[in-house]
C-alpha positions as CSV (number, residue, x, y, z in Angstrom):
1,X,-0.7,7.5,-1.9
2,X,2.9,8.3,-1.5
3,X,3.8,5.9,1.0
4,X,1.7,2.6,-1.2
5,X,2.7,4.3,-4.6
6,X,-0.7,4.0,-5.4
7,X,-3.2,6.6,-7.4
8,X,-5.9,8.8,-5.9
9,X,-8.5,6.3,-7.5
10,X,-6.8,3.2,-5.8
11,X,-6.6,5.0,-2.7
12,X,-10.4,5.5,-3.1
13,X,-11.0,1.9,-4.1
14,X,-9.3,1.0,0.0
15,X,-11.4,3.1,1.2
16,X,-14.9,2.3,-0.2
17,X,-14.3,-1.8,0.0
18,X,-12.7,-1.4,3.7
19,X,-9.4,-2.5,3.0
20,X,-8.0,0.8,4.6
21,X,-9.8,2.1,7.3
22,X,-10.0,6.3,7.6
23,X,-10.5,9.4,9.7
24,X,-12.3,12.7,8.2
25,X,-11.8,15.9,10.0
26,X,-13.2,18.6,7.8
27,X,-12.4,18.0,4.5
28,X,-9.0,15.8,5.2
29,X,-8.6,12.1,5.1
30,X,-6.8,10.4,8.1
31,X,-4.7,7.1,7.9
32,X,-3.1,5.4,10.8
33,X,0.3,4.4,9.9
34,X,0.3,1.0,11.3
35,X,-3.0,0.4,9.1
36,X,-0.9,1.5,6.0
37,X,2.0,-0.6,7.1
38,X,-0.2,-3.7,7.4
39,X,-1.2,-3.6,3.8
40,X,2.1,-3.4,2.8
41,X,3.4,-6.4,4.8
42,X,0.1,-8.5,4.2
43,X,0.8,-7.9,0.0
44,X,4.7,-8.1,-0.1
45,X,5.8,-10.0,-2.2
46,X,9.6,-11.4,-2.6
47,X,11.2,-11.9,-5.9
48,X,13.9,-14.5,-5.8
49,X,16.7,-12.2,-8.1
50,X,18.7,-14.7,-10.6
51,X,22.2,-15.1,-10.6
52,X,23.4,-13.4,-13.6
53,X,27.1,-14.8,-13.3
54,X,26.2,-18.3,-12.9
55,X,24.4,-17.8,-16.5
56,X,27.5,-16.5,-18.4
């Protein structure tokens, strides 16, 4: 949740529709890392920032 900023409900949501595949062992929820960093690459999205001083 931390490491996408997301909330315990989204986090659900990736699990249940496959987006993020798990691991339980007992009661605790395993992610692989490169799994989480694949989400993030596959969604980034860059904002081109605006040149404030060529404005003024």
């Amino acid at each position: 949740m931390h490491t996408l900023n997301i909330s315990p409900r989204t986090l659900q949501t990736l699990r249940s529709n496959g987006t993020l595949p798990f691991s339980r062992i007992g009661n605790k929820l395993y992610y692989r890392k490169q799994n989480i960093l694949k989400i993030l690459s596959d969604n980034y999205i860059m904002y081109k920032i605006r040149d404030y001083e060529r404005d003024k």
